[in-house]
N, CA, C and O of each residue as an XYZ file, in Angstrom:
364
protein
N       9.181      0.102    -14.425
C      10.240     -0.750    -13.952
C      10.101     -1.010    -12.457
O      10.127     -2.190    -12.107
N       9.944      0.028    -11.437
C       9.304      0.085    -10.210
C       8.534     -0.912     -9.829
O       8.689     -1.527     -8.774
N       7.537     -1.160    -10.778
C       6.433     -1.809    -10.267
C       6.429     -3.455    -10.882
O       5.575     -4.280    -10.558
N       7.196     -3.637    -11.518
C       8.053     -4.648    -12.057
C       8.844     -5.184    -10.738
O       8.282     -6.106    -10.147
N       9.920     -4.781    -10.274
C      10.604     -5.156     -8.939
C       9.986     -5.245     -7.672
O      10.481     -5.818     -6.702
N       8.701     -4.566     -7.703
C       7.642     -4.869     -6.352
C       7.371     -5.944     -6.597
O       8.028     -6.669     -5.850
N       6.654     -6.602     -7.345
C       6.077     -7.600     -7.828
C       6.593     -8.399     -7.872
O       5.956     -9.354     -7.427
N       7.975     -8.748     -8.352
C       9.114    -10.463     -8.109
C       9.370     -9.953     -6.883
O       9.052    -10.893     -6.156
N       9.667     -9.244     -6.313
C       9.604     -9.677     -4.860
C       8.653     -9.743     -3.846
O       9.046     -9.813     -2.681
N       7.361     -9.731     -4.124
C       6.199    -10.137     -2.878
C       5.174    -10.670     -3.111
O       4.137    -10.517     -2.466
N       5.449    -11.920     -4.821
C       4.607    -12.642     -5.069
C       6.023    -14.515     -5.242
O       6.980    -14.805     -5.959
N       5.235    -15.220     -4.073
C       5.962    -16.057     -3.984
C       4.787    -17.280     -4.857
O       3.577    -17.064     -4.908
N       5.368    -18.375     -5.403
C       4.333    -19.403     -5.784
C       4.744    -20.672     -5.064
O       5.480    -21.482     -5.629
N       4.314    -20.862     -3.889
C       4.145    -22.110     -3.135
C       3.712    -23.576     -3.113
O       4.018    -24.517     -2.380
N       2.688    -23.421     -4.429
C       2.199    -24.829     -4.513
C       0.947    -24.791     -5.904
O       0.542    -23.691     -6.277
N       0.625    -25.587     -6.319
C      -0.202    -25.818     -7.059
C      -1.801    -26.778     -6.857
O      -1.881    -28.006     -6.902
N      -2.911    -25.845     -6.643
C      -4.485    -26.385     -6.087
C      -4.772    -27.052     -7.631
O      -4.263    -26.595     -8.655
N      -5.589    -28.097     -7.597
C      -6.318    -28.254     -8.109
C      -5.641    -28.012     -9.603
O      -6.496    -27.970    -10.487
N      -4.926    -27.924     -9.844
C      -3.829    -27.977    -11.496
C      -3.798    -26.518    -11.936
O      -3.594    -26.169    -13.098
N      -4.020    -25.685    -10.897
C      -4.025    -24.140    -10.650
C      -2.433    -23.931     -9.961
O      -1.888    -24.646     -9.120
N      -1.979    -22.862    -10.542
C      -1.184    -21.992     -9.951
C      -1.389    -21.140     -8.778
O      -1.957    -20.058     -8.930
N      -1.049    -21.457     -7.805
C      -1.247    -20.511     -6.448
C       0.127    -19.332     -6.284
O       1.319    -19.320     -5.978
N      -0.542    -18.767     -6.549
C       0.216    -17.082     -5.504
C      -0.153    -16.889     -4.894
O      -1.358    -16.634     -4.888
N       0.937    -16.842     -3.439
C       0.873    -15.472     -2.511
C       1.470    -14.358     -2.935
O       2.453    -14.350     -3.676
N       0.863    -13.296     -2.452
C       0.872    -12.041     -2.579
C       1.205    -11.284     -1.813
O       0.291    -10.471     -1.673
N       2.516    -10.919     -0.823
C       2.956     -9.627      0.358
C       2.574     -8.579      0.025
O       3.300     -7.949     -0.744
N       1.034     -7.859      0.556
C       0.620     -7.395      0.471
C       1.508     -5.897      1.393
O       1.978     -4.838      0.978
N       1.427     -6.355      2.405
C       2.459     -5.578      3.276
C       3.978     -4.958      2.721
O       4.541     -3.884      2.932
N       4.293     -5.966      2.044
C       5.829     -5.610      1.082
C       5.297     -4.649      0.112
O       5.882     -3.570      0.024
N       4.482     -4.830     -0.481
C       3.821     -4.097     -1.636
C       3.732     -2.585     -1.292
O       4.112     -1.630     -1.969
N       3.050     -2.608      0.104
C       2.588     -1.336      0.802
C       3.676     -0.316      1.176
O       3.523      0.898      1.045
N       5.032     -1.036      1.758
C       6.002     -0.540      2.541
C       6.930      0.030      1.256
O       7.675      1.010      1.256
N       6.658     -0.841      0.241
C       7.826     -0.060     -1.275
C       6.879      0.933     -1.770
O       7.442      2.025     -1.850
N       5.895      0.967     -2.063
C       4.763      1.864     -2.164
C       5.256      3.455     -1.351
O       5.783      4.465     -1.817
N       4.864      3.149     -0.153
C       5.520      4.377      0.631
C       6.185      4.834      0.347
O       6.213      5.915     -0.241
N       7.703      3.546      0.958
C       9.019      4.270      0.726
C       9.045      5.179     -0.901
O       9.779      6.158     -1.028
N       8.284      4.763     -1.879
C       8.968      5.873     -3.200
C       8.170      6.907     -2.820
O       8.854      7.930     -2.859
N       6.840      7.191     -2.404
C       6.134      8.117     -2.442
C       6.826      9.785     -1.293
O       6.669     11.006     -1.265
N       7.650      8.627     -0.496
C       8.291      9.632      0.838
C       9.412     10.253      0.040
O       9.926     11.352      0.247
N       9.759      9.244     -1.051
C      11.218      9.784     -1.503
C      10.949     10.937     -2.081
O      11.580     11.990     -1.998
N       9.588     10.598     -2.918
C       9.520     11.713     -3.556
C       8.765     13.406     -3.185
O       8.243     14.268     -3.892
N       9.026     13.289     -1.847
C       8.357     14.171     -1.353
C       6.608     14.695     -1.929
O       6.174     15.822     -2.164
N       6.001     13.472     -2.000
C       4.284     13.639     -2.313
C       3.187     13.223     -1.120
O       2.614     12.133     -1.124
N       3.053     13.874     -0.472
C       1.806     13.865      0.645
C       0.679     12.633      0.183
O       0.330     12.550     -0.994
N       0.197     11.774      1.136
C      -0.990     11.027      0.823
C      -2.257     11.668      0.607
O      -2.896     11.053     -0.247
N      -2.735     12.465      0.965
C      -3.821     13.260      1.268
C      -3.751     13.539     -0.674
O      -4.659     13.145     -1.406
N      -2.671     14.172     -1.125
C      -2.586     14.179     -2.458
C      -2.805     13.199     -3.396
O      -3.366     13.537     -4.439
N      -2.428     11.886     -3.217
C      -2.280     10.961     -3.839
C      -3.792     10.769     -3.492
O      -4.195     10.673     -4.651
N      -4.485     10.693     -3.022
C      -5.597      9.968     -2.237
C      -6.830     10.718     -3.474
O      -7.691     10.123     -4.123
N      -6.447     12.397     -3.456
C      -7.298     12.945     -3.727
C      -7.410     12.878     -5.443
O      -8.491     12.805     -6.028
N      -5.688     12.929     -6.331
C      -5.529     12.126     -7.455
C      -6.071     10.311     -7.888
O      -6.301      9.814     -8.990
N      -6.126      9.695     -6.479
C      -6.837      8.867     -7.446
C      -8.419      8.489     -7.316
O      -9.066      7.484     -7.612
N      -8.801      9.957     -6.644
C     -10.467      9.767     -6.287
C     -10.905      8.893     -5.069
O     -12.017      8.365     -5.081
N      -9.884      8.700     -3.813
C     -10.159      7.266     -2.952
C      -9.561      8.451     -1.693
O      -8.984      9.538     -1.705
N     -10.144      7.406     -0.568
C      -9.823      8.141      0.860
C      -8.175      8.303      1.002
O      -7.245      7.835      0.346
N      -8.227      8.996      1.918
C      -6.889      8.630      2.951
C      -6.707      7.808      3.116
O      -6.156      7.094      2.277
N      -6.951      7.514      3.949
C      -7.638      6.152      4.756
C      -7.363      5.314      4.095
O      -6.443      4.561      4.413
N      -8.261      5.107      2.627
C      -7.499      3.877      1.751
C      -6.106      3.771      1.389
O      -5.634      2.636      1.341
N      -5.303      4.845      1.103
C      -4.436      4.713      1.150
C      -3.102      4.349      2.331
O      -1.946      3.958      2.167
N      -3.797      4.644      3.375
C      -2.742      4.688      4.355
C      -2.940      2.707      4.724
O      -2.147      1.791      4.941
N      -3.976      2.793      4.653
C      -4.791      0.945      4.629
C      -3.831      0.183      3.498
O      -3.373     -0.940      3.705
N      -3.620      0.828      2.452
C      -3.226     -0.050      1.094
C      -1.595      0.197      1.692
O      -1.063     -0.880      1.962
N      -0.881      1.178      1.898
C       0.372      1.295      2.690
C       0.997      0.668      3.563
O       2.214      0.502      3.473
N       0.236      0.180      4.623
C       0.478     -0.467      5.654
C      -0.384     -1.857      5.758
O      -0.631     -2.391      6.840
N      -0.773     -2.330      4.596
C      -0.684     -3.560      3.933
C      -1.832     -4.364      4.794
O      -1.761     -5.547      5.129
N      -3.023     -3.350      5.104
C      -4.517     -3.481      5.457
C      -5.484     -4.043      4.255
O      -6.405     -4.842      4.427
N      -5.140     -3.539      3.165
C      -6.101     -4.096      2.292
C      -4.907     -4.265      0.964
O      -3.939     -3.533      0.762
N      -5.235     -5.179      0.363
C      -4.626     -5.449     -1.056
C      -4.756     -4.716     -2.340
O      -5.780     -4.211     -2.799
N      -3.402     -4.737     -2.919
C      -2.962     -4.296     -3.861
C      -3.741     -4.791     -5.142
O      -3.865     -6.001     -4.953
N      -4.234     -4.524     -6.153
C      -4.109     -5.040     -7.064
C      -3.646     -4.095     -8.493
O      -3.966     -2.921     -8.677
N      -2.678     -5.087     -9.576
C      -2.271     -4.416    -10.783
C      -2.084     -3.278    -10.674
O      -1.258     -2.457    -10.275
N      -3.837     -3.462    -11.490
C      -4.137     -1.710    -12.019
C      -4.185     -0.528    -10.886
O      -4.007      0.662    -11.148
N      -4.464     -1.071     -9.539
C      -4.185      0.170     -8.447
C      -2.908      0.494     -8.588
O      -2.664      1.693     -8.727
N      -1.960     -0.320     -8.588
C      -0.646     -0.345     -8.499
C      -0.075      0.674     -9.067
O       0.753      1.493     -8.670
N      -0.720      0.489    -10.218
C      -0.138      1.134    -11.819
C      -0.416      2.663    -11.502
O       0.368      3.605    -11.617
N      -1.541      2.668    -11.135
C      -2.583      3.952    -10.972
C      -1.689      4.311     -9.902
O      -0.811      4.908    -10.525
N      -1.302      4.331     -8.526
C      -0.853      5.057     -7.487
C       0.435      5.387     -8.199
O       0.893      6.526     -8.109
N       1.071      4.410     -8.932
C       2.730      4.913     -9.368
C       2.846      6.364    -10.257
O       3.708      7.242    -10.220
N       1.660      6.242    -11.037
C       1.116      6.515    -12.177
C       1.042      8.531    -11.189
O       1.734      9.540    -11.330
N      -0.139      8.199    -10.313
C      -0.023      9.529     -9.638
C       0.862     10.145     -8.823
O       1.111     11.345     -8.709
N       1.512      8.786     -8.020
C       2.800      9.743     -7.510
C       3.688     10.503     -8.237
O       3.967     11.664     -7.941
N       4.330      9.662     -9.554
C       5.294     10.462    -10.141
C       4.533     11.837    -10.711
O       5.104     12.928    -10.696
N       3.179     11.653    -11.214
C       2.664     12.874    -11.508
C       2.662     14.483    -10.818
O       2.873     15.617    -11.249
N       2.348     13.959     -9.682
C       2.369     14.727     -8.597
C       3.620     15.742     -8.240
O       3.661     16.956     -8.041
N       4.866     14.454     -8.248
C       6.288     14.656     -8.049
C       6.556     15.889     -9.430
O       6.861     17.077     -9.325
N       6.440     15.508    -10.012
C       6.312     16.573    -11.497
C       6.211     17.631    -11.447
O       6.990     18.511    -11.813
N       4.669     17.723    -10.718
C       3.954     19.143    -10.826
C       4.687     19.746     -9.313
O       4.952     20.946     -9.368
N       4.940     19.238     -8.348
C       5.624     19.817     -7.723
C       6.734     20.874     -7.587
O       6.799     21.966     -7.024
N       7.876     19.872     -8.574
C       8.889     20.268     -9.419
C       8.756     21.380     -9.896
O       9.383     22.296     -9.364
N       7.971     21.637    -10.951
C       7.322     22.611    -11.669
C       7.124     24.139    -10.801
O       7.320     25.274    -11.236
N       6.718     23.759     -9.578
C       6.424     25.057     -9.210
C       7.720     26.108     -8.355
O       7.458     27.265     -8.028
């Protein structure tokens, strides 16, 4: 559902190329709701980073809306934060 409400809000459709559908994509919006759940949920990046096999770095880049989001990353970071949040719990 999360990743449902990121998505209508930081994909606008502006115009139509060539009898194509154009999206923009707030990549930056993407990044900053990204965070904000990951802070809520008290899960370290360094963790997340290391759950989905990718740097820091990429993540803090994909956060602060340096490099783009796509889908299945999307899915995948939500996918490990709450995991994370879980096993936390757990202990």
């Amino acid at each position: 559902m999360m990743l449902k409400r990121i998505v209508e809000k930081s994909v606008t459709i502006p115009s139509q190329a060539f009898g194509e559908l154009v999206l923009e994509v707030d990549h930056k919006f993407i990044g900053e709701r990204m965070k904000a759940d990951r802070l809520y949920r008290g899960v370290r990046a360094m963790d997340v980073a290391k759950k989905l096999s990718v740097s820091k770095t990429l993540v803090n880049f994909l956060e602060n809306g340096k490099r783009s989001w796509t889908l299945e990353l999307m899915k995948s970071y939500l996918e490990a934060v709450r995991e994370l949040e879980r096993t936390k719990k757990k202990k």
